[in-house]
C-alpha positions as CSV (number, residue, x, y, z in Angstrom):
1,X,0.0,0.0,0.0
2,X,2.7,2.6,1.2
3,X,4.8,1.6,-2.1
4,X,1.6,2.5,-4.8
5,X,1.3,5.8,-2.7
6,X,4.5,6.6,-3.3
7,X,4.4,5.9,-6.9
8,X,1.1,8.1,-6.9
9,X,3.1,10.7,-5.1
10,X,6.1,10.2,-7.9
11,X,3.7,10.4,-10.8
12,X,2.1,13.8,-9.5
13,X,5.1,15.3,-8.8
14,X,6.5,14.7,-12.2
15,X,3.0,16.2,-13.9
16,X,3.7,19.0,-11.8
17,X,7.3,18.7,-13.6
18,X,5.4,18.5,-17.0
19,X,3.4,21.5,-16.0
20,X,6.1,24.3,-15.5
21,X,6.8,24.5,-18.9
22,X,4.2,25.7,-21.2
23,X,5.5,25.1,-24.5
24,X,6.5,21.5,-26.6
25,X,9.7,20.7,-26.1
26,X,11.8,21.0,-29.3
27,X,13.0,18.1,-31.1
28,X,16.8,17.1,-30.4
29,X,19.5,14.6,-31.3
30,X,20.7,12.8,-28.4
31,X,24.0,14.8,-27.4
32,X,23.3,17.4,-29.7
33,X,22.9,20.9,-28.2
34,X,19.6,22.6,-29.8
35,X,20.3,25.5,-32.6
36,X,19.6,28.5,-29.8
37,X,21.5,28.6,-26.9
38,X,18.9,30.3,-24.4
39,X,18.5,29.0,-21.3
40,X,14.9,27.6,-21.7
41,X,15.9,25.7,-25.0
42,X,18.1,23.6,-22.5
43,X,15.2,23.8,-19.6
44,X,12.7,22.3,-22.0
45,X,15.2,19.8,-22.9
46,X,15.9,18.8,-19.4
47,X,12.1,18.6,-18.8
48,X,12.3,15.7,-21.6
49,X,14.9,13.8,-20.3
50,X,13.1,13.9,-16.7
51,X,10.1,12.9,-18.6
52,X,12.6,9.5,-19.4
53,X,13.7,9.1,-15.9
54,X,9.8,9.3,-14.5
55,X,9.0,6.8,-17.6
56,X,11.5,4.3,-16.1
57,X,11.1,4.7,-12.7
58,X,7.6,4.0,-12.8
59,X,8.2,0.9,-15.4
60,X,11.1,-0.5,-13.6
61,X,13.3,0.0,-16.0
62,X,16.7,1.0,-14.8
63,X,18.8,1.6,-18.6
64,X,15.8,4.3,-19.1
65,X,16.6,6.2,-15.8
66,X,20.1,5.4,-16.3
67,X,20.2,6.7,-19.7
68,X,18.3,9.9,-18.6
69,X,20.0,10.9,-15.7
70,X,23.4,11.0,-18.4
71,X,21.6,12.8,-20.8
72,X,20.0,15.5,-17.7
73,X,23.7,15.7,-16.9
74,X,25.2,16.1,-20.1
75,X,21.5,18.8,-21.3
76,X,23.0,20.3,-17.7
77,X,27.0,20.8,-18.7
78,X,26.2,22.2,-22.3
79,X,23.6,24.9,-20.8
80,X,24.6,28.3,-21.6
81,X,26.2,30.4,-18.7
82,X,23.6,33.0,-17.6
83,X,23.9,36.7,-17.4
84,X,22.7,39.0,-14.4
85,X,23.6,42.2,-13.0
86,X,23.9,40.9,-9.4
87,X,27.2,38.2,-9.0
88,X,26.2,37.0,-6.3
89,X,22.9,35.5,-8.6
90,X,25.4,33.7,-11.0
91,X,26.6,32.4,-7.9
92,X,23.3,31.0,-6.4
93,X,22.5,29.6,-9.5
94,X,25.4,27.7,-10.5
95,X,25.1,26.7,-7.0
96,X,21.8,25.0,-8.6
97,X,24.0,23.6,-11.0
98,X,25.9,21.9,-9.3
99,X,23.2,20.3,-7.2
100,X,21.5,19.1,-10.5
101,X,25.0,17.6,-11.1
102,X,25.5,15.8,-7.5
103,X,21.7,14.2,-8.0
104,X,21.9,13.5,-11.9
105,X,25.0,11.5,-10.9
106,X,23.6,9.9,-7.2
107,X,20.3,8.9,-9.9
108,X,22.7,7.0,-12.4
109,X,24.2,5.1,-9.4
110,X,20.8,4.2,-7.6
111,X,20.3,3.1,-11.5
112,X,23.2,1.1,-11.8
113,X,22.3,-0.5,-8.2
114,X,18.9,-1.0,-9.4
115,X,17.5,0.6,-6.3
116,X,13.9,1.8,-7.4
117,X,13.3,3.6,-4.1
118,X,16.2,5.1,-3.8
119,X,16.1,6.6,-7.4
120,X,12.6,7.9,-6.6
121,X,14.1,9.8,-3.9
122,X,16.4,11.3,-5.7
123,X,14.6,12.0,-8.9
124,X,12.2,13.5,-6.4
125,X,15.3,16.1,-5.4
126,X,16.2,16.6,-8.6
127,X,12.5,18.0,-9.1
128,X,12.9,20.2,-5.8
129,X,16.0,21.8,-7.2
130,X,14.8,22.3,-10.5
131,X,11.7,23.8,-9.3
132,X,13.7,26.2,-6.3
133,X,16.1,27.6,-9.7
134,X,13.0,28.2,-11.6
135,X,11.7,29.9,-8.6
136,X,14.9,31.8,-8.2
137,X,15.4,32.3,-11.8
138,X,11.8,34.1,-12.2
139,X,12.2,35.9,-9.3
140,X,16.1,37.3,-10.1
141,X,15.5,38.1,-13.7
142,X,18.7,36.0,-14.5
143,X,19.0,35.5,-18.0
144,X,20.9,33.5,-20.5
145,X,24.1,35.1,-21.8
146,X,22.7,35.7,-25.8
């Protein structure tokens, strides 16, 4: 019983994932950066890949989170570096950064130990983060560098 609500609780919290972006994500080939370099290009990408890593965790199928916690980490290194007017902002957020880097790497090794639970806990994270930099980056006005 306690293991289906958490899967509920997983589901819902990646349609709430799904939900912060408004537009389709554009097409990309895997490892390719997309044409623009904004910032949101490389958001709406990551909001694919976590799409992947939900798909998986919620199938069982560990090469699927695998593979989309390296391509969230990878969609992560080739993001653009942000401009802002305050450096202490650049700081905070590639403090984000490097958080999505710690849990995109912790989710490939609950993958590669095939821990279900513990990837749902850290994909779970991974969605706190994302959502706190959205937050901040809303809030900050800090932009991509183009």
């Amino acid at each position: 019983m306690s293991r289906s609500k958490g899967l509920v609780g997983l589901v819902l919290f990646g349609l709430v994932l799904g939900w912060m972006c408004l537009l389709p994500p554009a097409p990309v080939a895997q490892g390719q950066p997309p044409a623009s370099e904004s910032i949101d290009d490389f958001m709406h990408q990551k909001l694919v890949h976590s799409q992947k890593v939900l798909q998986g965790l919620v199938t069982n199928d560990f090469a699927a989170i695998r593979k989309g916690a390296g391509a969230l980490k990878q969609t992560s290194l080739d993001a653009p570096k942000p401009k802002g007017d305050d450096p202490l902002d650049l700081e905070l957020y590639e403090h984000f950064k490097l958080e999505f880097l710690r849990l995109t790497t912790q989710l490939g090794e609950m993958a590669d130990e095939q821990n279900i639970e513990g990837a749902a806990f850290v994909y779970q994270n991974l969605t706190a983060n994302c959502m706190a930099c959205h937050q901040f980056l809303e809030a900050n006005g800090v932009r991509n560098a183009n």
